[in-house]
C-alpha positions as CSV (number, residue, x, y, z in Angstrom):
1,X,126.5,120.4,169.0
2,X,125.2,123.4,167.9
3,X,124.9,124.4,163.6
4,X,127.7,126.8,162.4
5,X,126.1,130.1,161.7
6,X,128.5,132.9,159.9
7,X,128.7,136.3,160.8
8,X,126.0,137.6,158.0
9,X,123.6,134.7,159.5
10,X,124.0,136.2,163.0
11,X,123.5,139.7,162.0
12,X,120.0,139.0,159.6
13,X,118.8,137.3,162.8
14,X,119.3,140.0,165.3
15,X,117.1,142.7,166.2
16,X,119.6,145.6,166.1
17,X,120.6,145.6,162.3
18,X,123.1,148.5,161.5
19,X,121.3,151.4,160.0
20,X,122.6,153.9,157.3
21,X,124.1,153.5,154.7
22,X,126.8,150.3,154.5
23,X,129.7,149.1,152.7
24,X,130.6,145.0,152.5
25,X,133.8,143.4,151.8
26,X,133.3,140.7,149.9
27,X,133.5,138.3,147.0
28,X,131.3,135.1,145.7
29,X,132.5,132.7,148.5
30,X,130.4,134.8,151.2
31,X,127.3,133.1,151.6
32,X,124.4,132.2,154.2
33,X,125.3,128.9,156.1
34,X,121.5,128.6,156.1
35,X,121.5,128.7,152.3
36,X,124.5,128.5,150.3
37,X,122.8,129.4,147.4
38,X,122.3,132.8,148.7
39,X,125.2,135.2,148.2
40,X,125.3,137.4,151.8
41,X,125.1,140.9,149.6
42,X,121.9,139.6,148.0
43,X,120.3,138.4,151.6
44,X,121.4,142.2,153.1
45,X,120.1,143.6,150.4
46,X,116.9,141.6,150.5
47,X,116.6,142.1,154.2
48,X,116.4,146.1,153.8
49,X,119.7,147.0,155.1
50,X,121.0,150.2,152.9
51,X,124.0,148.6,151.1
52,X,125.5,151.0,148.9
53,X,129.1,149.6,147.8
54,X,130.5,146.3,147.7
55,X,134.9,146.4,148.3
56,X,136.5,143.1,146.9
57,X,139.2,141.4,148.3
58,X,142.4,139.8,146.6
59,X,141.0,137.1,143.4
60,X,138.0,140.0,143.1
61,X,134.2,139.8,143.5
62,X,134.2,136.3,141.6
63,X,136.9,135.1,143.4
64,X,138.5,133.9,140.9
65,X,141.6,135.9,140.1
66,X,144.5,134.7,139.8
67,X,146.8,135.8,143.2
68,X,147.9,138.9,143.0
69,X,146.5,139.9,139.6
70,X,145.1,143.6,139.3
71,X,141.4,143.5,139.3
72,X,140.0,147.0,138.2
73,X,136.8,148.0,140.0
74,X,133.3,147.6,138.3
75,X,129.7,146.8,138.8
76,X,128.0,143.8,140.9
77,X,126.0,141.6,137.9
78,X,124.1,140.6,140.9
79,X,123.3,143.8,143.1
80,X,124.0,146.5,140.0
81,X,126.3,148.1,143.0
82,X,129.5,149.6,142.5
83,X,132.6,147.4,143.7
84,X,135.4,149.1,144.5
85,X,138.8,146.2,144.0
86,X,141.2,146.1,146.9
């Protein structure tokens, strides 16, 4: 059986990374299967992909809102990019 490898695993391994400038939807519970320690906006960022806003789901960026509280929008503690709350 072969490992589990998430989408953000799959795309820092390929050779035809998007280019430009990118936006991610995410929130803290995205990270590499390779390293859980690594949250996937840090790895893009760190693999020289041009990440420029981060969009956060329902429980925000931390995910750990309550459901369906209002999360205003803010700044990423990690990346220093803007997040935008869905």
């Amino acid at each position: 059986m072969s490992p589990v490898r998430f989408g953000i695993d799959q795309l820092l391994a390929a050779s035809d990374r998007p280019r430009g400038r990118l936006g991610l939807v995410t929130n803290d519970a995205a990270r590499l299967a390779g390293d859980p320690n690594v949250p996937s906006r840090c790895a893009l960022m760190e693999a020289g992909l041009d990440l420029v806003r981060l969009f956060s789901p329902e429980h925000g960026l931390g995910a750990d809102a309550a459901d369906g509280a209002a999360v205003g929008d803010g700044v990423d503690s990690l990346t220093r990019l803007p997040v935008i709350s869905l």
